[in-house]
KELO-108926 format. One record per residue (C-alpha): residue number from 1; residue in one letter; x, y, z. Coordinates in nm, 3 decimals. Layout:
BEGIN
@i: NUM, aa: A, X: X, Y: Y, Z: Z
...
END
This chain:
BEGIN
@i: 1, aa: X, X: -2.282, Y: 0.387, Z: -1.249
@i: 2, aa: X, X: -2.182, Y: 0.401, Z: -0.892
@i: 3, aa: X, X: -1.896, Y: 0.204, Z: -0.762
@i: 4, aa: X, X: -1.834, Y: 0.118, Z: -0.402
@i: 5, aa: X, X: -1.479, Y: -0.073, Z: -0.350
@i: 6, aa: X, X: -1.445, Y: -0.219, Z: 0.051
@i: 7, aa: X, X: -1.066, Y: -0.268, Z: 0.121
@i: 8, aa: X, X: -0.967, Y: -0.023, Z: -0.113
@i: 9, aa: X, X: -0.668, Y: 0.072, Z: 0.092
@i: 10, aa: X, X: -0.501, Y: -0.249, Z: 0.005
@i: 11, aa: X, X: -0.298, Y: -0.317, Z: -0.289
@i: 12, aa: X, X: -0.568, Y: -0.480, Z: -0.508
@i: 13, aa: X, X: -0.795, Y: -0.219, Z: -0.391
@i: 14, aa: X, X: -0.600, Y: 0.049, Z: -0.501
@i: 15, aa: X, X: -0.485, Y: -0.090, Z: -0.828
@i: 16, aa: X, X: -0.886, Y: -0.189, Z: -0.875
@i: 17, aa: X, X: -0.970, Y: 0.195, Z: -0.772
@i: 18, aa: X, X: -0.682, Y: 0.354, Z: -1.031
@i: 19, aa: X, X: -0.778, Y: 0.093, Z: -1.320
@i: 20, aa: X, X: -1.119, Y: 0.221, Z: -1.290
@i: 21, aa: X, X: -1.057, Y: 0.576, Z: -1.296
@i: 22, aa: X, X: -0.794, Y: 0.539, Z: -1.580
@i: 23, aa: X, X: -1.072, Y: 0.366, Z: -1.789
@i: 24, aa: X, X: -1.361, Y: 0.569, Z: -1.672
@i: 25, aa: X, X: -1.645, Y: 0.245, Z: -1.727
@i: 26, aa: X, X: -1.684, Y: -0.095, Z: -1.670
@i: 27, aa: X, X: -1.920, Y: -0.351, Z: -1.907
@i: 28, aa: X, X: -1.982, Y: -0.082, Z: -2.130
@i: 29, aa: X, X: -2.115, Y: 0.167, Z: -1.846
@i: 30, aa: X, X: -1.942, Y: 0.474, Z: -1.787
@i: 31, aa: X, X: -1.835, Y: 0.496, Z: -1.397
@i: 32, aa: X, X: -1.993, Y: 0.851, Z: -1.314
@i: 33, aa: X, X: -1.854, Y: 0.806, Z: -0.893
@i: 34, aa: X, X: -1.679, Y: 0.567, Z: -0.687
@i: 35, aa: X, X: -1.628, Y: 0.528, Z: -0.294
@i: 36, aa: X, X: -1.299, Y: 0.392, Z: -0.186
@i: 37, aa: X, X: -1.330, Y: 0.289, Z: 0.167
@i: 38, aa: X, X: -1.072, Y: 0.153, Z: 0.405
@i: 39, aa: X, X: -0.959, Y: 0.167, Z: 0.776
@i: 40, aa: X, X: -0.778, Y: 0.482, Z: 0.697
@i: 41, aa: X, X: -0.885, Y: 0.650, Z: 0.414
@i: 42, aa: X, X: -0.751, Y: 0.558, Z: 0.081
@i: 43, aa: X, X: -0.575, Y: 0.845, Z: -0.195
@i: 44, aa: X, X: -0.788, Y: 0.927, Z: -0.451
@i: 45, aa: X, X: -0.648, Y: 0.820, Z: -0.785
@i: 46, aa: X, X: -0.564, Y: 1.145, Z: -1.024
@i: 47, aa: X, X: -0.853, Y: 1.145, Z: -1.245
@i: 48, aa: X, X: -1.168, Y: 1.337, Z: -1.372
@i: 49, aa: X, X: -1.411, Y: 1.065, Z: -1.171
@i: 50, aa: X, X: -1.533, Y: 1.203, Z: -0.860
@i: 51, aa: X, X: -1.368, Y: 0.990, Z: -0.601
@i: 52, aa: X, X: -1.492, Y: 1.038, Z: -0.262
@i: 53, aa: X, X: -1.235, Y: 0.878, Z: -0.006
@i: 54, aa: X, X: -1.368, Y: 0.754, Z: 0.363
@i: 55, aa: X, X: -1.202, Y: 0.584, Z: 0.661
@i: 56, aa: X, X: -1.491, Y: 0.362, Z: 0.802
@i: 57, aa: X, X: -1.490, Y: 0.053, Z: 1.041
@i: 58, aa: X, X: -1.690, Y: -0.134, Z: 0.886
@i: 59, aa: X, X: -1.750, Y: -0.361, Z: 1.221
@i: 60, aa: X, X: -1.911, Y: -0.015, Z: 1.383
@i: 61, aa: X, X: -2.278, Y: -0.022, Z: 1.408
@i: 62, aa: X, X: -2.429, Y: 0.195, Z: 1.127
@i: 63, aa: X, X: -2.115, Y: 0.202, Z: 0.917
@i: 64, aa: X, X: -2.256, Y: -0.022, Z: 0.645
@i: 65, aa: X, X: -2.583, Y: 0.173, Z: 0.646
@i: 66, aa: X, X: -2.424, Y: 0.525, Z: 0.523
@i: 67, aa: X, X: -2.232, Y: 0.338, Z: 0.264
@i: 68, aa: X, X: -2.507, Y: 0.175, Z: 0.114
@i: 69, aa: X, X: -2.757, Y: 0.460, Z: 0.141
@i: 70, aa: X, X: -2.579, Y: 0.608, Z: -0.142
@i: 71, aa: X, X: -2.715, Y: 0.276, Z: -0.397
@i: 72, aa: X, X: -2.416, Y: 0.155, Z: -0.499
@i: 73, aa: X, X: -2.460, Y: -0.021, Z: -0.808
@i: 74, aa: X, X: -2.136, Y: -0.246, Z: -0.810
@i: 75, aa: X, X: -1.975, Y: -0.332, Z: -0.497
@i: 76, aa: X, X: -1.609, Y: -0.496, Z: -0.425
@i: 77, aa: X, X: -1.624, Y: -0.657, Z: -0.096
@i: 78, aa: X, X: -1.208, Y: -0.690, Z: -0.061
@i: 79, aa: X, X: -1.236, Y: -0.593, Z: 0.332
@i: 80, aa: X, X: -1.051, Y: -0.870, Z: 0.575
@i: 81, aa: X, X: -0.832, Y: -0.957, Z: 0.823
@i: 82, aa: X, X: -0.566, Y: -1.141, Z: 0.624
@i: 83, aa: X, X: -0.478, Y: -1.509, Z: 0.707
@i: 84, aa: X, X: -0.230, Y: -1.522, Z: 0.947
@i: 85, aa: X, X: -0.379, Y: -1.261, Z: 1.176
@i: 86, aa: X, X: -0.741, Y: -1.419, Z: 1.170
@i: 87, aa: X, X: -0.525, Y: -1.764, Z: 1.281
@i: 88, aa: X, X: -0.402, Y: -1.547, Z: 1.566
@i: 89, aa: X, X: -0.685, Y: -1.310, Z: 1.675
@i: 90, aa: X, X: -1.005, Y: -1.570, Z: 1.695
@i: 91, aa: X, X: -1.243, Y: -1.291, Z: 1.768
@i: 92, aa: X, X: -1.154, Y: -1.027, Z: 1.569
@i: 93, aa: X, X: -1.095, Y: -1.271, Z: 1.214
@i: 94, aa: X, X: -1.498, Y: -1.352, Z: 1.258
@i: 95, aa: X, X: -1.556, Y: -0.992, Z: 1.360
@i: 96, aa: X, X: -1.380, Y: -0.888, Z: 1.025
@i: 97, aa: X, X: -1.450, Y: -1.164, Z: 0.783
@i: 98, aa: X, X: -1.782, Y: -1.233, Z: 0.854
@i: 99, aa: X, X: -1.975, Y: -1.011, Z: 1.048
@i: 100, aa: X, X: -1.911, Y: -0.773, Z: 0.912
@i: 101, aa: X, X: -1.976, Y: -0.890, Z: 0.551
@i: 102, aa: X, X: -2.293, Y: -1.051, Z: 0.689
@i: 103, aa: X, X: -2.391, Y: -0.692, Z: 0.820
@i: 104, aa: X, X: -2.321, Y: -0.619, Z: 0.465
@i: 105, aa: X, X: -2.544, Y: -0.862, Z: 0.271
@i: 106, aa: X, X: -2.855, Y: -0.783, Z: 0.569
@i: 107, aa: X, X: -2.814, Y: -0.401, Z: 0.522
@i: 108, aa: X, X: -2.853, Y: -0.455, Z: 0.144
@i: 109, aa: X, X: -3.111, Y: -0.705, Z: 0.176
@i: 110, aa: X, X: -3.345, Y: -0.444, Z: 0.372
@i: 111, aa: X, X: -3.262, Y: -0.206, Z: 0.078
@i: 112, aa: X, X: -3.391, Y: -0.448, Z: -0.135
@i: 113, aa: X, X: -3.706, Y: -0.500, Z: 0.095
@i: 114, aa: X, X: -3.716, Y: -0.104, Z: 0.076
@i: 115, aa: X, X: -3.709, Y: 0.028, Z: -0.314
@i: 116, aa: X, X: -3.574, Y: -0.294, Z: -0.489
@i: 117, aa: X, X: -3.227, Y: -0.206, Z: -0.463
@i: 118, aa: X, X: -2.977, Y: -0.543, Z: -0.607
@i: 119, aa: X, X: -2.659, Y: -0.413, Z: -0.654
@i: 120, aa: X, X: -2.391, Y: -0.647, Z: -0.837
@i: 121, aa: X, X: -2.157, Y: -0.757, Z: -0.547
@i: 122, aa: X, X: -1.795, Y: -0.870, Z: -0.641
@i: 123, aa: X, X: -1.640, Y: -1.105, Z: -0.317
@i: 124, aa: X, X: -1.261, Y: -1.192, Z: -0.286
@i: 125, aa: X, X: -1.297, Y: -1.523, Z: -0.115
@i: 126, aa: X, X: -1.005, Y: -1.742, Z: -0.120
@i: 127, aa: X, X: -0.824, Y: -2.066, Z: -0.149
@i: 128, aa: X, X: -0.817, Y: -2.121, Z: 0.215
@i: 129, aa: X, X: -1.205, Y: -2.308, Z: 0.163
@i: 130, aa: X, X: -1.040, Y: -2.598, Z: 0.109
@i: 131, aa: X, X: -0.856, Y: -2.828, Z: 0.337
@i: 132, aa: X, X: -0.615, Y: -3.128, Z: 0.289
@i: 133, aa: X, X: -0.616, Y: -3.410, Z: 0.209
@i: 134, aa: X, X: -0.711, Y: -3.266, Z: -0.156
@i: 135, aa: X, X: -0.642, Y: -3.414, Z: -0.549
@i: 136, aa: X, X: -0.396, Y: -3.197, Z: -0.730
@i: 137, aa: X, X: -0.539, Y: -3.074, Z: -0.971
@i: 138, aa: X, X: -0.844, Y: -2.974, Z: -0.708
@i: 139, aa: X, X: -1.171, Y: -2.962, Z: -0.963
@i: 140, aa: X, X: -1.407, Y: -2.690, Z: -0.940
@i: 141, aa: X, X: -1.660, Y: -2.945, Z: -0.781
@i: 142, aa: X, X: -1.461, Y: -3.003, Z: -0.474
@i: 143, aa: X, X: -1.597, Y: -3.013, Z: -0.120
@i: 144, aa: X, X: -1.525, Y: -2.699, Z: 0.080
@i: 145, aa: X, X: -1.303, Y: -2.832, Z: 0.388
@i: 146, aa: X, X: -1.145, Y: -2.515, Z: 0.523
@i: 147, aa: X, X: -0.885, Y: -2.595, Z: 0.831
@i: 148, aa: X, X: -0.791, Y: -2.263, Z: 0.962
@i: 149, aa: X, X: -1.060, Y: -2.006, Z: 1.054
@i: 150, aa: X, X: -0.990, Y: -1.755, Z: 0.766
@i: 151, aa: X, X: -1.077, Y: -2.006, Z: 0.565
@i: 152, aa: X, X: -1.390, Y: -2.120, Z: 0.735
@i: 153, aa: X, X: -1.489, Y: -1.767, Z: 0.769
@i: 154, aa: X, X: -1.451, Y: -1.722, Z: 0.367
@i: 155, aa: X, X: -1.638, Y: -2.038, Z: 0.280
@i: 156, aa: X, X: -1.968, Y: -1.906, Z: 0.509
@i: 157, aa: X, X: -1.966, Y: -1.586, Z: 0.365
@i: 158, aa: X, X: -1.947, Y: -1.792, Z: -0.028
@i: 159, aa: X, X: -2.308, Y: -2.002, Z: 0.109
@i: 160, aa: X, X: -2.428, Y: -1.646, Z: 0.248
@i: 161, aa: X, X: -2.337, Y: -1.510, Z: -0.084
@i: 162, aa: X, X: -2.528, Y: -1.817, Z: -0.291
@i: 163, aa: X, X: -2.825, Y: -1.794, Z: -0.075
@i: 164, aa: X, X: -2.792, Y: -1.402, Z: -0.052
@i: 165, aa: X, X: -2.823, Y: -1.412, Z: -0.488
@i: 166, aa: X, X: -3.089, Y: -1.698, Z: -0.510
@i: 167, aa: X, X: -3.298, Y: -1.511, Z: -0.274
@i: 168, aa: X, X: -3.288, Y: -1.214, Z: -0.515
@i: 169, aa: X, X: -3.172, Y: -0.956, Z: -0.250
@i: 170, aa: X, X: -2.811, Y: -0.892, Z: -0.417
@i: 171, aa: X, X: -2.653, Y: -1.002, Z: -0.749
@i: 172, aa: X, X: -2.331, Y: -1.190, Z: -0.606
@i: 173, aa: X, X: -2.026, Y: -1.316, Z: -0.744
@i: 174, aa: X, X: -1.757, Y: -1.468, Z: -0.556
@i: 175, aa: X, X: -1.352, Y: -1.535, Z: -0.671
@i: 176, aa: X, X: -1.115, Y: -1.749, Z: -0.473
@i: 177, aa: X, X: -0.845, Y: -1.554, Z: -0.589
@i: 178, aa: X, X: -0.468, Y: -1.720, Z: -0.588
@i: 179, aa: X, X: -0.156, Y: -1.601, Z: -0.378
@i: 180, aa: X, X: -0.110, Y: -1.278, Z: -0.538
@i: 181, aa: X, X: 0.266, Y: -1.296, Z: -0.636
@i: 182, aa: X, X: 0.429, Y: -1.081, Z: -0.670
@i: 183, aa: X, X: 0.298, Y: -0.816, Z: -0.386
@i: 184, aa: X, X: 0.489, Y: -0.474, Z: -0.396
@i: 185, aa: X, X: 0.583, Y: -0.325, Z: -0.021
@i: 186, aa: X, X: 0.682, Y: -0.478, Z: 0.258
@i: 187, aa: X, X: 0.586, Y: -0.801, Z: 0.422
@i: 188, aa: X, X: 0.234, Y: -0.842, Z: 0.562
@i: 189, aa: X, X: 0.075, Y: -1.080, Z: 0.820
@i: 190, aa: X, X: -0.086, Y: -1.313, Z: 0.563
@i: 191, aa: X, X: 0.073, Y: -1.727, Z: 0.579
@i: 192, aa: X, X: 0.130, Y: -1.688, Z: 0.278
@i: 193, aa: X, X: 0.353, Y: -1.366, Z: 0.227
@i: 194, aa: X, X: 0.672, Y: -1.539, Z: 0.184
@i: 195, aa: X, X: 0.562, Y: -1.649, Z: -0.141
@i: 196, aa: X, X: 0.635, Y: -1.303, Z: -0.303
@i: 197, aa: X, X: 0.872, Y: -1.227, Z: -0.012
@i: 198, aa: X, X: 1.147, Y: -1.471, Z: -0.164
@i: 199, aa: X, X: 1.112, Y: -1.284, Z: -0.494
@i: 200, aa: X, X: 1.069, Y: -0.942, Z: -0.407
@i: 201, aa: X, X: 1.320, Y: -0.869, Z: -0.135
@i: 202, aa: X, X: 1.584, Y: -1.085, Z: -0.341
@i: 203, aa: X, X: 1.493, Y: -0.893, Z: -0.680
@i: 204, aa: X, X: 1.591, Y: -0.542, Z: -0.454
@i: 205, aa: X, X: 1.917, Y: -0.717, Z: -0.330
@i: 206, aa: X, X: 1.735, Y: -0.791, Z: 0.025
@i: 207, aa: X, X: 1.752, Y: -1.086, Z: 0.211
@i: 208, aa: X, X: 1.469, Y: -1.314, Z: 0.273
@i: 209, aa: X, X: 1.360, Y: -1.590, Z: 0.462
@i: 210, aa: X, X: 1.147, Y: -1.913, Z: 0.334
@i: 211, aa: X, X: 0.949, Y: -2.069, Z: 0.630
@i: 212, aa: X, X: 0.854, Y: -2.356, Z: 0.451
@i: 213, aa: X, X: 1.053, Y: -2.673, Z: 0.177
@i: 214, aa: X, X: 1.090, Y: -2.600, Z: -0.135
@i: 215, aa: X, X: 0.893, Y: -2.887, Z: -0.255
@i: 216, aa: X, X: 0.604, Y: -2.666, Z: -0.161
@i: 217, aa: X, X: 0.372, Y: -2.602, Z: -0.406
@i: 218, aa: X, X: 0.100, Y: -2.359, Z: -0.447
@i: 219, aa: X, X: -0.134, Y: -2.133, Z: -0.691
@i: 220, aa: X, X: -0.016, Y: -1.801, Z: -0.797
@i: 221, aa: X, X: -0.159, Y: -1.514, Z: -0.951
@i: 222, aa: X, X: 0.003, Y: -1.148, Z: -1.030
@i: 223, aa: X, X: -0.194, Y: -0.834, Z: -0.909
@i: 224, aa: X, X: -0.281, Y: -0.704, Z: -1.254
@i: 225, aa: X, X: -0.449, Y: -1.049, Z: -1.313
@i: 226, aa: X, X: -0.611, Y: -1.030, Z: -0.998
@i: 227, aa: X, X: -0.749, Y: -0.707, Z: -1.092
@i: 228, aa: X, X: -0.856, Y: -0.861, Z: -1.376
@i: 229, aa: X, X: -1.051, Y: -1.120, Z: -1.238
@i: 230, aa: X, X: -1.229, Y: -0.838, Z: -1.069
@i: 231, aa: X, X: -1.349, Y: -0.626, Z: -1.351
@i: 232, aa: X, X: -1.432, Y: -0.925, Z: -1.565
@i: 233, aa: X, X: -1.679, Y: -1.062, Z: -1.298
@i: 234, aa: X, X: -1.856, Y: -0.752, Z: -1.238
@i: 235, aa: X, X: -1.947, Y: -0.751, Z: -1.589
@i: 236, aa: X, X: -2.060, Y: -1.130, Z: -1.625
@i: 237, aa: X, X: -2.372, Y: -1.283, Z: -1.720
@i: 238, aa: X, X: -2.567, Y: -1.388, Z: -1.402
@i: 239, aa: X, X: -2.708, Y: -1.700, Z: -1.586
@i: 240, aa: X, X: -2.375, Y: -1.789, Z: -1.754
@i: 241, aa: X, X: -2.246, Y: -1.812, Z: -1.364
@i: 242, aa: X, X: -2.575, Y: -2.041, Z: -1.279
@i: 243, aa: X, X: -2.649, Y: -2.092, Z: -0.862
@i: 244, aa: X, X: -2.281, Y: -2.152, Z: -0.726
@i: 245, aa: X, X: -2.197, Y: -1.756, Z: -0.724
@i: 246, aa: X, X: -1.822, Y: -1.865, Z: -0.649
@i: 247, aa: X, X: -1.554, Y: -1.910, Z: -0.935
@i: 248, aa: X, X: -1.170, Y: -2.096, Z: -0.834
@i: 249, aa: X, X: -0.969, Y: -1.856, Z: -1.073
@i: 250, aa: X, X: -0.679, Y: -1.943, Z: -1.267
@i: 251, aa: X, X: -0.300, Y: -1.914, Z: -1.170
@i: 252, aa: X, X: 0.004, Y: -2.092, Z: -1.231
@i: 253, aa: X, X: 0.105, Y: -2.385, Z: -1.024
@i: 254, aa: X, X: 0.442, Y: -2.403, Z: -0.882
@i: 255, aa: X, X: 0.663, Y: -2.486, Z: -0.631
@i: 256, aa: X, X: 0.865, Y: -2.257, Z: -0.405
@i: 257, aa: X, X: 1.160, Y: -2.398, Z: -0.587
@i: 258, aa: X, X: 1.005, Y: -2.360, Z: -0.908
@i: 259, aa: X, X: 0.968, Y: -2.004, Z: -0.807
@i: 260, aa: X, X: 1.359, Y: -1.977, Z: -0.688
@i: 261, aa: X, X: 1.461, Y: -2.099, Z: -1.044
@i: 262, aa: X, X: 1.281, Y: -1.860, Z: -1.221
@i: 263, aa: X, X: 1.469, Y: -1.596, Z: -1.005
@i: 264, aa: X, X: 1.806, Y: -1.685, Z: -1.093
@i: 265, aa: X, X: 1.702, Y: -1.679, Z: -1.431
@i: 266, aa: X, X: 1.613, Y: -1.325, Z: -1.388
@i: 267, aa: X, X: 1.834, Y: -1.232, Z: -1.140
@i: 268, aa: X, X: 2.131, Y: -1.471, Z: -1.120
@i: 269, aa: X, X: 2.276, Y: -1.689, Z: -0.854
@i: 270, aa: X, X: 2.368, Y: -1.347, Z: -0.599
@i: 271, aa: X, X: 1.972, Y: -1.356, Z: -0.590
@i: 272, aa: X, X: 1.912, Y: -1.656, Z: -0.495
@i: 273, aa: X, X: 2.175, Y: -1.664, Z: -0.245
@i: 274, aa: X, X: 2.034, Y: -1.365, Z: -0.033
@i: 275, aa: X, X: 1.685, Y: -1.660, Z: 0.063
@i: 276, aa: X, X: 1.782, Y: -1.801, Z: 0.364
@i: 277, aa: X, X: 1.549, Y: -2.131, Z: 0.450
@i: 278, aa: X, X: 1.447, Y: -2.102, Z: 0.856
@i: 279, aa: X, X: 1.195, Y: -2.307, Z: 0.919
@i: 280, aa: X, X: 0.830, Y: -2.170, Z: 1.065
@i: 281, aa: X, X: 0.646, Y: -2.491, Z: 1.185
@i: 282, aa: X, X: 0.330, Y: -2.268, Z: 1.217
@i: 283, aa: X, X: 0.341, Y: -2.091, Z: 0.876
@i: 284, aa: X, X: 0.404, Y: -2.469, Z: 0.732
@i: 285, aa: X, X: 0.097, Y: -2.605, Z: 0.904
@i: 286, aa: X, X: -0.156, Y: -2.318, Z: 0.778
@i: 287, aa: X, X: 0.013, Y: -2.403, Z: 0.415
@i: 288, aa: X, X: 0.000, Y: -2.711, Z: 0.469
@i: 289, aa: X, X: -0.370, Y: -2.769, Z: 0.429
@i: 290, aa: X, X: -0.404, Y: -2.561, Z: 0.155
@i: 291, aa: X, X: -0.460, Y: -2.689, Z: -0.228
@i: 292, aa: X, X: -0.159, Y: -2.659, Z: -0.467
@i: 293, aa: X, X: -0.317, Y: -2.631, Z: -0.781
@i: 294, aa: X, X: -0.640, Y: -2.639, Z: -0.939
@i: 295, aa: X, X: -0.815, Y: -2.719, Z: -1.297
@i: 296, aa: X, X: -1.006, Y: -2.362, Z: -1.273
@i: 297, aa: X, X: -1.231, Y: -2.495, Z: -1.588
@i: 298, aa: X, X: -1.526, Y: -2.298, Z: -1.440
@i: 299, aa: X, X: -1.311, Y: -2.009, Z: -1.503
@i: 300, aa: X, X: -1.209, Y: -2.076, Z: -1.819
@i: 301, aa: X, X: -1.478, Y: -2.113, Z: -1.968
@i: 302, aa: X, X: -1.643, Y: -1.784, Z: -1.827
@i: 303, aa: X, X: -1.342, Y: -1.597, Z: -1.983
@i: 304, aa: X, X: -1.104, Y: -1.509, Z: -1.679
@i: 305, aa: X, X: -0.744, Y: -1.540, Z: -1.788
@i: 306, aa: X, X: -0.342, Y: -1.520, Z: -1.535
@i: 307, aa: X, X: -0.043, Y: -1.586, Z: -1.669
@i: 308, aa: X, X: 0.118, Y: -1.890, Z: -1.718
@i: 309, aa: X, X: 0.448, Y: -1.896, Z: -1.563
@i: 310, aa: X, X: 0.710, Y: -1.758, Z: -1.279
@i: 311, aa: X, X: 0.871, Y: -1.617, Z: -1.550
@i: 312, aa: X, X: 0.526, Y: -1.398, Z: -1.644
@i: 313, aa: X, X: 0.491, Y: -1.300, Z: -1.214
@i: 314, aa: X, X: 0.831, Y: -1.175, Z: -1.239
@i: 315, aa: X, X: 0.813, Y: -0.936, Z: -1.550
@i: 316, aa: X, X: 0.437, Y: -0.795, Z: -1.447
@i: 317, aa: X, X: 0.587, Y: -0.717, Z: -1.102
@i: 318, aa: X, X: 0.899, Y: -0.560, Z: -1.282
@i: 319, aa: X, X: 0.705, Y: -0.362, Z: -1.548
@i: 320, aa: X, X: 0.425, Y: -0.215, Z: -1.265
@i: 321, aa: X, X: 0.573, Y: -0.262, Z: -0.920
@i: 322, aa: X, X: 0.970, Y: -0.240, Z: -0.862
@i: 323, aa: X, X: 1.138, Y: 0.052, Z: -0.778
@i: 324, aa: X, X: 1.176, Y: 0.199, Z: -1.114
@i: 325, aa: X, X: 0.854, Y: 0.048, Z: -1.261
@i: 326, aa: X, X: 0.553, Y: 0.225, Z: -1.396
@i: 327, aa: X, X: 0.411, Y: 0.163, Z: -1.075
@i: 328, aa: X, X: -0.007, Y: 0.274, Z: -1.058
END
């Protein structure tokens, strides 16, 4: 098997790219190469899988075309412009998000046209497809009503990817993955970064600020489960996923001050003390709109599994991903 991971720079991407290696197959077939392909090139895990390691535009004319000359037979679309920064730069979010991953689905579909090639394709969509007002729990049968354009962008590319699979051109799967909490690094431009901001930078002794109340609540997932949700769908029965190719995964709902209790459990009042509330009237608008949990029984049912609590986002984060954890 060939593997061919988009976004692999990122943190999922590389944790996806080293899980791989460190297993060496996926649904019982042994990985014999992978591509990991970013803006700048990603590191190549340590490893006996040949890795090969590209910085590629992907927006560039021809890009695409090299990649998938190679026949990739799983793909992991993880490429975009985060939230935030697709709110802000109009042009270049629909450059990104989906032209790019249209380019994507049209250069495999002439592959197709070519030799028969239908590679299994793995899409991160995201939460951001729906738009308030929404039912909490949101059901897995809820209307797609994105209200930013990052999330209009990711629910086109979900009907491309429907219409992409019934057509018989690619084999797609799509996740709307949660807030991945709790990120490791620094802060990013995604709306919803202070989520693992007011845990991370407290758990280091940092300060951090909350831009939004902390009645706020929201969806979480950790990385390893996002991962997770990853390699489980690239092994999943098409017909057990049936013609709606996209899957609302599971996470734990909570609110930020749900999330701020579970700190000082770990961490003790000093922690807590170091979040300092100033209000972002912008980031609490894009969140705003956004559902706060879901039922996920779609999910369920096709096996994907997160963890159940704050407490659980804390420890994985602990265990893989603070200074002093076992890191990738």
């Amino acid at each position: 098997m060939r593997v061919l991971i988009l976004g692999a720079g990122g943190m999922i991407g590389l944790k996806l790219a080293h899980r791989l290696v460190a297993e060496g197959q996926l649904a019982g077939q042994t990985i014999e190469e992978m591509d990991l392909v970013d803006l700048v090139a990603p590191s190549a895990p340590s490893g006996e899988m040949r890795c090969h390691c590209h910085a590629v535009d992907i927006t560039k004319d021809g890009a695409i075309d090299n990649l998938i000359a190679k026949r990739p037979n799983l793909i992991f679309h993880l490429a975009a412009m985060v939230s935030g920064a697709a709110e802000q730069d109009f042009d270049g979010g629909y450059r990104v998000n989906l032209d790019a991953s249209r380019e994507l689905f049209e250069v495999i579909r002439h592959a197709h046209e070519l030799d028969g090639y239908t590679p299994r394709l793995v899409f991160a969509s995201s939460l951001a497809v729906y738009g308030a007002p929404l039912p909490d729990p949101v059901p897995d049968d809820q209307l797609r009503a994105p209200q930013t354009s990052y999330g209009t962008q990711k629910a086109i590319v979900e009907l491309l990817l429907d219409d992409y699979t019934r057509r018989g051109f690619l084999d797609g799967i799509g996740l709307r993955l949660p807030t991945i909490v709790i990120r490791p690094g620094g802060p990013n431009a995604a709306a919803s970064g202070f989520f693992s901001g007011i845990l991370r930078e407290p758990l280091a002794g940092l300060p951090s600020r909350l831009p939004v109340s902390h009645s706020v609540k929201h969806w979480l997932a950790s990385p390893r489960a996002a991962v997770g949700f990853l390699i489980h769908a690239a092994g999943l029965d098409k017909e057990a996923v049936g013609p709606r190719r996209t899957i609302t995964m599971p996470g734990v709902a909570t609110t930020v001050g749900g999330q701020i209790e579970a700190l000082e459990r770990v961490a003790g009042p000093e922690a807590t003390a170091l979040i300092e509330h100033v209000p972002d009237p912008s980031i609490a608008e894009i969140i705003d709109a956004w559902p706060r949990a879901f039922k996920a029984e779609r999910a369920a049912a096709l096996g994907f599994r997160a963890e159940s609590s704050v407490d659980d986002l804390i420890t994985v984060y602990l265990e893989e991903d603070a200074p002093g954890g076992v890191g990738l």
